[in-house]
Each structure stands twice: as structure tokens, then as C-alpha cells.
C-alpha positions as CSV (number, residue, x, y, z in Angstrom):
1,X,-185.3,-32.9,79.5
2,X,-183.4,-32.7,76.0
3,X,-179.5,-34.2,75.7
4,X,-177.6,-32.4,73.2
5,X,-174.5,-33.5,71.7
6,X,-172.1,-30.9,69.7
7,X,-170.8,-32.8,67.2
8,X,-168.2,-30.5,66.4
9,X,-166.9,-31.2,69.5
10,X,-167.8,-34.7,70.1
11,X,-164.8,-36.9,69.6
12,X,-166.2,-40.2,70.6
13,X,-164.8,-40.9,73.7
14,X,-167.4,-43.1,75.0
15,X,-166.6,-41.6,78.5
16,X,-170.8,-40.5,78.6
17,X,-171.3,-44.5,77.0
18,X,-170.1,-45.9,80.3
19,X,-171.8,-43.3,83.0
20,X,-175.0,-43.4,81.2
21,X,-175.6,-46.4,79.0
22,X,-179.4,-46.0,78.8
23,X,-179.0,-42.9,77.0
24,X,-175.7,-43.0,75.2
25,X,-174.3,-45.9,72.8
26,X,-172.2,-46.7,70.1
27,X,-173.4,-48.1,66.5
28,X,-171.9,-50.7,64.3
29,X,-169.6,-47.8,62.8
30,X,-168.1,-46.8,65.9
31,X,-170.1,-43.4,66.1
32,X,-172.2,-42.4,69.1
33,X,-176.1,-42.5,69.4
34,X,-177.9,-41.4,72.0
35,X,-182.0,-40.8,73.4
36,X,-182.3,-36.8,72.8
37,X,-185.2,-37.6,75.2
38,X,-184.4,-39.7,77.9
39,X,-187.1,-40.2,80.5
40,X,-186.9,-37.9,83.6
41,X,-186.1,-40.8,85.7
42,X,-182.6,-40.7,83.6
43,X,-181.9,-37.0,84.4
44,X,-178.8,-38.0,87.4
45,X,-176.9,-40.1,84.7
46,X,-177.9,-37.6,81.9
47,X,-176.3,-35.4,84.0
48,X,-173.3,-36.9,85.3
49,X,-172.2,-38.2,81.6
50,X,-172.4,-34.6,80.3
51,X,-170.2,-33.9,83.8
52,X,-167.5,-37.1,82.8
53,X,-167.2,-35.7,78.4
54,X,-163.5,-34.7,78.4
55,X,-165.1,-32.4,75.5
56,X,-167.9,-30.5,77.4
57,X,-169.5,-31.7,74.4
58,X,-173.0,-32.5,76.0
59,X,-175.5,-30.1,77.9
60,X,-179.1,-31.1,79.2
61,X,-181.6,-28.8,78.8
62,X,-185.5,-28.3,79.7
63,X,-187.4,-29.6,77.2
């Protein structure tokens, strides 16, 4: 599995930060980070934080 972030679109909500903290964070600066690839096991938060982005700004794809 691959998490992608459009960054165009991302506005730094943190909304995926909470649901999925194993996969998404924030740096020093405020800006979000994330695993592009999370383990497997991570797939049902992977998926519910791109399900909880007010921007639609994530999608998980096969790898």
C-alpha cells in the first residue's frame, strides 16, 4: 500500500494526524509528514484518515 498526499490540497488540518497517528504527524514547523509506506497491518487507519481529510486530499493506493 502507498499513502499519497496532494499537497496542493493539503491544508494541514491534522484531521488524518489524529485517526492515524502511526502514519501521519506533524514536524517542528507545523507541516505534515507522513510513512508513504505504512505497513499493511496499518491499511484500516490509512484508510479511515484519508476518509476523515475535510480536503479529500489523501488516496491509498496498491503499491
Amino acid at each position: 500500500m502507498k499513502v499519497c498526499v496532494d499537497r496542493g490540497k493539503c491544508q494541514d488540518h491534522g484531521q488524518c494526524v489524529i485517526a492515524a497517528p502511526e502514519i501521519f504527524r506533524f514536524d517542528e514547523n507545523g507541516t505534515l509528514e507522513y510513512e508513504a509506506y505504512p505497513d499493511d497491518s496499518l491499511r484500516d487507519i490509512a484508510e479511515e484518515a484519508a476518509d476523515v481529510c475535510p480536503e479529500q486530499a489523501i488516496t491509498i493506493v496498491e503499491s
